[in-house]
KOLGU-4560 file (N, C-alpha, C; in nm, 3 decimals, padded with zeros to 5 digits):
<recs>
<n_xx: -05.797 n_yy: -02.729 n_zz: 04.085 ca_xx: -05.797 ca_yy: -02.719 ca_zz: 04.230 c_xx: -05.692 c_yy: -02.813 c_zz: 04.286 mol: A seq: 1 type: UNK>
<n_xx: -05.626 n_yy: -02.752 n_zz: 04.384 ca_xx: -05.530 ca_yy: -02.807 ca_zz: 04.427 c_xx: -05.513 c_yy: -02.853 c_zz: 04.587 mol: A seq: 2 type: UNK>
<n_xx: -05.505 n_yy: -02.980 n_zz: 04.636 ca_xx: -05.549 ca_yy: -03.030 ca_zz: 04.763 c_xx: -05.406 c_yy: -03.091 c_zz: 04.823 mol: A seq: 3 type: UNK>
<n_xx: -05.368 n_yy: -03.080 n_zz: 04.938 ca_xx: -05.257 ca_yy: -03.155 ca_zz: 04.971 c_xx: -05.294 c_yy: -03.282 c_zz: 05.058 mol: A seq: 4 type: UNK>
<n_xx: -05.239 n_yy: -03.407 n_zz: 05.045 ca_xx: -05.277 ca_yy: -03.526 ca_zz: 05.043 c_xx: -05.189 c_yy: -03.562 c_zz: 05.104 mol: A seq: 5 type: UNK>
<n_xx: -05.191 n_yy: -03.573 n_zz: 05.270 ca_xx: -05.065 ca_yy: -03.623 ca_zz: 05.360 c_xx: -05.145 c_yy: -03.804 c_zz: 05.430 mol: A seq: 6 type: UNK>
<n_xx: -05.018 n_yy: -03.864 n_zz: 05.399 ca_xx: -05.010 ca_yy: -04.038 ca_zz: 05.431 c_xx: -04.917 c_yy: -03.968 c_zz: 05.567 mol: A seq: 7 type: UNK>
<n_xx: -05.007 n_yy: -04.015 n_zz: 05.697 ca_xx: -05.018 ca_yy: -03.920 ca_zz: 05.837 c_xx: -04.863 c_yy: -03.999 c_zz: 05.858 mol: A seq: 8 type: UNK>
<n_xx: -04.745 n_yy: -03.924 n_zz: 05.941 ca_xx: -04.649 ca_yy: -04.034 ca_zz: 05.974 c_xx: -04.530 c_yy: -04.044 c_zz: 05.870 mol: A seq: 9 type: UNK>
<n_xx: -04.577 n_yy: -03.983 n_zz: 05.706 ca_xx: -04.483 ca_yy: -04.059 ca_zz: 05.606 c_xx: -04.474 c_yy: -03.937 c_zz: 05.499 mol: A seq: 10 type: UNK>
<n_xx: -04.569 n_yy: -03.950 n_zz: 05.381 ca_xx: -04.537 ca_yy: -03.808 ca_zz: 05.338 c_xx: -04.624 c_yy: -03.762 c_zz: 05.313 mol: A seq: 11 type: UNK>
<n_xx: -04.641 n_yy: -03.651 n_zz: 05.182 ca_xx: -04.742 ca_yy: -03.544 ca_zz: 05.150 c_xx: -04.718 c_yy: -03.523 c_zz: 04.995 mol: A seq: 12 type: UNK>
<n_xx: -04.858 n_yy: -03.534 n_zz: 04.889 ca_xx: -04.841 ca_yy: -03.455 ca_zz: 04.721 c_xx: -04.898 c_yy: -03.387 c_zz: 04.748 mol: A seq: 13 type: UNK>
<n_xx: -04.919 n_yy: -03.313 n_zz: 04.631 ca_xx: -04.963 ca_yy: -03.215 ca_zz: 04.588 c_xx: -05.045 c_yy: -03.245 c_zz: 04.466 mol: A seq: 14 type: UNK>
<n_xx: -05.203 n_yy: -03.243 n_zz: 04.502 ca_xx: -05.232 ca_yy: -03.309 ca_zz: 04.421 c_xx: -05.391 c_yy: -03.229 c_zz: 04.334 mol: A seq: 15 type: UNK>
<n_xx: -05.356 n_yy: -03.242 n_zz: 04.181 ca_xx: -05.527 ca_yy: -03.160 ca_zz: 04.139 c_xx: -05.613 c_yy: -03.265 c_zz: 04.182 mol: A seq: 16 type: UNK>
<n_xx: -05.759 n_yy: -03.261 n_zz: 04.215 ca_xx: -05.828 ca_yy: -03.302 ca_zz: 04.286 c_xx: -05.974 c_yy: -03.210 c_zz: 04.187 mol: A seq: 17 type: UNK>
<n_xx: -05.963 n_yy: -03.159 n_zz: 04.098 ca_xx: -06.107 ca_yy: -03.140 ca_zz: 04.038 c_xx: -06.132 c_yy: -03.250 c_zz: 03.959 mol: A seq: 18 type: UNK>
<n_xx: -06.268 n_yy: -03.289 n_zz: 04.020 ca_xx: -06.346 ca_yy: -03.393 ca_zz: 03.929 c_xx: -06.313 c_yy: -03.512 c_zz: 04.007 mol: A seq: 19 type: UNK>
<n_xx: -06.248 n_yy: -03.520 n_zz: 04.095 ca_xx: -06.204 ca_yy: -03.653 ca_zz: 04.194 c_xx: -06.286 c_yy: -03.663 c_zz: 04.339 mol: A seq: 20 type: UNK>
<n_xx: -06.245 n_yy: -03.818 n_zz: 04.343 ca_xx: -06.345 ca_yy: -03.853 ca_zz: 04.472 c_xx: -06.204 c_yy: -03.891 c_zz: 04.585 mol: A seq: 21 type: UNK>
<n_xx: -06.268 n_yy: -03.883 n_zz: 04.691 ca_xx: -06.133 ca_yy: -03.891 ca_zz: 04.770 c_xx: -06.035 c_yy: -04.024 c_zz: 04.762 mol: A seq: 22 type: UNK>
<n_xx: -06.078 n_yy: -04.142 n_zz: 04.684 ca_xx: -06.007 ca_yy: -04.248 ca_zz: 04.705 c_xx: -05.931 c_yy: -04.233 c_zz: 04.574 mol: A seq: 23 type: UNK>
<n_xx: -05.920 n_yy: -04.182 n_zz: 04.479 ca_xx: -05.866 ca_yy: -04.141 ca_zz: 04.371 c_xx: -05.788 c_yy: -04.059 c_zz: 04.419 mol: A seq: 24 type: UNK>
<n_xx: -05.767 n_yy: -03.967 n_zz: 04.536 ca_xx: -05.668 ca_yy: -03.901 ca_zz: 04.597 c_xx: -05.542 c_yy: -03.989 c_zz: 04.655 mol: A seq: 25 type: UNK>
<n_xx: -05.604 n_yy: -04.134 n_zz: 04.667 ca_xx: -05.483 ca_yy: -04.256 ca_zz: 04.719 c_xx: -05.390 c_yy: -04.317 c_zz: 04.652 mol: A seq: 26 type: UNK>
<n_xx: -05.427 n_yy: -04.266 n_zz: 04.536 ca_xx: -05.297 ca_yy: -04.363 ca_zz: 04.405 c_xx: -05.146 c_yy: -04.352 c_zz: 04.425 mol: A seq: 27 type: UNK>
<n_xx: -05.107 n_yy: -04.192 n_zz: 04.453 ca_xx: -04.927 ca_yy: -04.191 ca_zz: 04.469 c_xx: -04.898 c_yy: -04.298 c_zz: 04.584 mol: A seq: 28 type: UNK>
<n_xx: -04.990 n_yy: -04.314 n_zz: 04.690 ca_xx: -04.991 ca_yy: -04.429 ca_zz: 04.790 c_xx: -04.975 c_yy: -04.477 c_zz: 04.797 mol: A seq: 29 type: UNK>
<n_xx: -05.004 n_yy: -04.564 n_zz: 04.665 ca_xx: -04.976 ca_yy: -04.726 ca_zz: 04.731 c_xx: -05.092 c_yy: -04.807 c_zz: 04.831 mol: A seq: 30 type: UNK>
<n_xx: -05.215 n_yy: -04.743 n_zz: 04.868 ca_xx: -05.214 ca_yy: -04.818 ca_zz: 04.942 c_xx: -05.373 c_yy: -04.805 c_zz: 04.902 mol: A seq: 31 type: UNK>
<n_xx: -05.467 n_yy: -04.923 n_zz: 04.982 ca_xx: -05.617 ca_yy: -04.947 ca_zz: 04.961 c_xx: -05.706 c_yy: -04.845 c_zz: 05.045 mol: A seq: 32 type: UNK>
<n_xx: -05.817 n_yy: -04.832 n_zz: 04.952 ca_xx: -05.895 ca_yy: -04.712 ca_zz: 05.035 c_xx: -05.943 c_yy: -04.854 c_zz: 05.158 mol: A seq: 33 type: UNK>
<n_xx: -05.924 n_yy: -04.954 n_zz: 05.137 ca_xx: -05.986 ca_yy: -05.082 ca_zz: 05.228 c_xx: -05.906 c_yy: -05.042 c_zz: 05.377 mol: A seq: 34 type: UNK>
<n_xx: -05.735 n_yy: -04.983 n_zz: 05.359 ca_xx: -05.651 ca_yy: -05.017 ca_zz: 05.488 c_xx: -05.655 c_yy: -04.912 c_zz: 05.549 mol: A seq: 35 type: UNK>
<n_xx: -05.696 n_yy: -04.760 n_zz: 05.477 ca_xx: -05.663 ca_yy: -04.627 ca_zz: 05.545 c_xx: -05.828 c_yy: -04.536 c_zz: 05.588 mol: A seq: 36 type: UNK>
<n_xx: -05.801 n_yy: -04.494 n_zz: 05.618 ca_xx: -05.947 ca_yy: -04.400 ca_zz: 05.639 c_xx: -05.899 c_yy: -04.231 c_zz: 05.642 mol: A seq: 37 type: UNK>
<n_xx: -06.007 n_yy: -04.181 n_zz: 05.507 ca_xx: -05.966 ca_yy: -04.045 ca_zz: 05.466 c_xx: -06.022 c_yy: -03.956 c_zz: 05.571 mol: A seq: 38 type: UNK>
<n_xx: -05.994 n_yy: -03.821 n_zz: 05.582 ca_xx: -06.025 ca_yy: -03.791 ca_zz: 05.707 c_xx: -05.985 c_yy: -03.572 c_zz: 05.662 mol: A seq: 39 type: UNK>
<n_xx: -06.115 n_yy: -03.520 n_zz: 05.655 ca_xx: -06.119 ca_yy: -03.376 ca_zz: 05.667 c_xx: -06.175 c_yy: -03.245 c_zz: 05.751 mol: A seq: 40 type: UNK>
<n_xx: -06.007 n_yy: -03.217 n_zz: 05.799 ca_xx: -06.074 ca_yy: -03.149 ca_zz: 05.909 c_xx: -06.083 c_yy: -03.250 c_zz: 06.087 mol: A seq: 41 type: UNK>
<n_xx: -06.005 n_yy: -03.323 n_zz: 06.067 ca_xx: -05.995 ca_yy: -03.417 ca_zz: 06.136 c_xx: -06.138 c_yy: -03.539 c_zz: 06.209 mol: A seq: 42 type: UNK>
<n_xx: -06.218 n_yy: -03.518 n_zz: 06.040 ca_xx: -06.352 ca_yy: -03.647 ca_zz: 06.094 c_xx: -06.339 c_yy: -03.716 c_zz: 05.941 mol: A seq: 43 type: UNK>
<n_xx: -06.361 n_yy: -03.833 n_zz: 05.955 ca_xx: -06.420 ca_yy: -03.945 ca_zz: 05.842 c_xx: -06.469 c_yy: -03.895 c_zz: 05.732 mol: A seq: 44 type: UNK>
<n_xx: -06.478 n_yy: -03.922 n_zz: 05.584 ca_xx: -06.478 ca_yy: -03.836 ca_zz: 05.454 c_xx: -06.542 c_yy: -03.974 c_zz: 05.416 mol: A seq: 45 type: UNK>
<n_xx: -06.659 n_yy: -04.019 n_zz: 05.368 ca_xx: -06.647 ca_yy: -04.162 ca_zz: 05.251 c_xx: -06.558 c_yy: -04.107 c_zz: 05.135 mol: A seq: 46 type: UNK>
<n_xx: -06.492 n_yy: -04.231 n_zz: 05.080 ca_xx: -06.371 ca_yy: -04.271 ca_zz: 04.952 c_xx: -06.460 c_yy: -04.215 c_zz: 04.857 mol: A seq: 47 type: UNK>
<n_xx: -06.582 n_yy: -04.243 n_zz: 04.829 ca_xx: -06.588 ca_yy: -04.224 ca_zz: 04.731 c_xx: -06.698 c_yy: -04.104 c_zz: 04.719 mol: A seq: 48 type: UNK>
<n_xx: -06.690 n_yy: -04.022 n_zz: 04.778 ca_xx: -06.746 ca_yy: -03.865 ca_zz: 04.751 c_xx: -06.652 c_yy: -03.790 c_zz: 04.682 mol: A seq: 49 type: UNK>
<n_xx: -06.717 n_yy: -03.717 n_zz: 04.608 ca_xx: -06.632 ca_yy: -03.614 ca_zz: 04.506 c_xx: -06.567 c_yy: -03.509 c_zz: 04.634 mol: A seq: 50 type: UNK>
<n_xx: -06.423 n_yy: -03.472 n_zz: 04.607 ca_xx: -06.377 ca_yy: -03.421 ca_zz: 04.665 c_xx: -06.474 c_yy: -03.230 c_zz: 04.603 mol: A seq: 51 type: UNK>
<n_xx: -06.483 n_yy: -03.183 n_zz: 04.712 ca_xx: -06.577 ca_yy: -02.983 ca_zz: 04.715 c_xx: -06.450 c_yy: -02.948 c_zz: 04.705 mol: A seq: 52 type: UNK>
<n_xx: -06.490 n_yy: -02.817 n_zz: 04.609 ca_xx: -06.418 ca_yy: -02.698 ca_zz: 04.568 c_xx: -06.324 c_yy: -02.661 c_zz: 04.716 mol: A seq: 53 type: UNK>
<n_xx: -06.345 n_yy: -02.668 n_zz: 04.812 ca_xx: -06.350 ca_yy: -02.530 ca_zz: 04.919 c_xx: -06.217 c_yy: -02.646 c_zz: 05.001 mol: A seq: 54 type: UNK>
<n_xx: -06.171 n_yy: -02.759 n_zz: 04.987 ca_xx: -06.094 ca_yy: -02.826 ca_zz: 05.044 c_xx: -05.945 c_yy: -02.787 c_zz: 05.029 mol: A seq: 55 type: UNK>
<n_xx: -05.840 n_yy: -02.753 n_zz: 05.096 ca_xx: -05.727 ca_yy: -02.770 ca_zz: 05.112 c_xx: -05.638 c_yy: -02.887 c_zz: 05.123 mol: A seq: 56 type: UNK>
<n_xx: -05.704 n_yy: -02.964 n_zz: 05.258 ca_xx: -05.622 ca_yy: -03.040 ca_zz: 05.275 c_xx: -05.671 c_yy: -03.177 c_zz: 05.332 mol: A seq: 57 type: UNK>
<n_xx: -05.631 n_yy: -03.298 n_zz: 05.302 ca_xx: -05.730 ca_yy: -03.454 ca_zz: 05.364 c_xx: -05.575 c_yy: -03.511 c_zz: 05.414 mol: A seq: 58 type: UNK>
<n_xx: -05.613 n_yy: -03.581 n_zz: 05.475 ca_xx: -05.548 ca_yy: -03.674 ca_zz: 05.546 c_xx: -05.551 c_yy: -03.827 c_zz: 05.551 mol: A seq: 59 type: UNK>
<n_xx: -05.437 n_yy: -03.883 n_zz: 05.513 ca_xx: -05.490 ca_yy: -04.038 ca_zz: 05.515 c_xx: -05.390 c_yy: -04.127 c_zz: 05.614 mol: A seq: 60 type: UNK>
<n_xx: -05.468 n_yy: -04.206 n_zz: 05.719 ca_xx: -05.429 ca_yy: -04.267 ca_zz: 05.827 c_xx: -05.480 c_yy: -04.402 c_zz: 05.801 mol: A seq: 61 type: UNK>
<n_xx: -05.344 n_yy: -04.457 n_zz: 05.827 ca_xx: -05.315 ca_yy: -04.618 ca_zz: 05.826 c_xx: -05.433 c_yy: -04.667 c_zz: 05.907 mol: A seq: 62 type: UNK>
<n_xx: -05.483 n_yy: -04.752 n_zz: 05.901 ca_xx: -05.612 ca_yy: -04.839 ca_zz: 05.981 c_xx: -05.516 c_yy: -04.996 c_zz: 06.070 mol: A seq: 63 type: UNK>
<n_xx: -05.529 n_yy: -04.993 n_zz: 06.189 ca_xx: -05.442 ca_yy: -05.073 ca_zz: 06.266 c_xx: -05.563 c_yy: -05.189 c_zz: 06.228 mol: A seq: 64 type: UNK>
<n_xx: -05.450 n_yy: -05.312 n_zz: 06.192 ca_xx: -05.498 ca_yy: -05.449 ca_zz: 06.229 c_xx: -05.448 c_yy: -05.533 c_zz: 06.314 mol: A seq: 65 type: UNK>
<n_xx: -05.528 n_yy: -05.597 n_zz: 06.403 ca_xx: -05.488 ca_yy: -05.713 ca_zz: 06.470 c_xx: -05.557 c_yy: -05.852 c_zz: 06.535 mol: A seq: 66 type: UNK>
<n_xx: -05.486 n_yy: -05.928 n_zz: 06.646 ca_xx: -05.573 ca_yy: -06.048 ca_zz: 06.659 c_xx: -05.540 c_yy: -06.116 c_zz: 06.745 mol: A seq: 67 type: UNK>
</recs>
């Protein structure tokens, strides 16, 4: 199964996704499931749910810090 995995702003893989949880979808990234928040269908996904058969496409958006 094949899911496309866009870092919102920057780029997009192409990525198999059977047997994976969505934070295992973050590795070409670079970046922590701690800084981004996964997001399907445009609402909140927890990291670590197995990504369902029936998914196309997730989204991962930078998490703003400040102070």
């Amino acid at each position: 199964m094949t899911v496309t995995v866009e870092l919102a702003g920057e780029r997009s893989h192409e990525l198999d996704a059977a047997d994976k949880t969505y934070a295992e979808l973050l590795a070409p990234f670079d970046v922590s499931k701690h800084e981004v928040s996964v997001l399907v269908e445009g609402r909140p996904v927890p990291e670590d749910q197995p990504v369902p058969d029936d998914i196309e496409r997730v989204e991962v958006v930078r998490l703003i810090q400040g102070g």
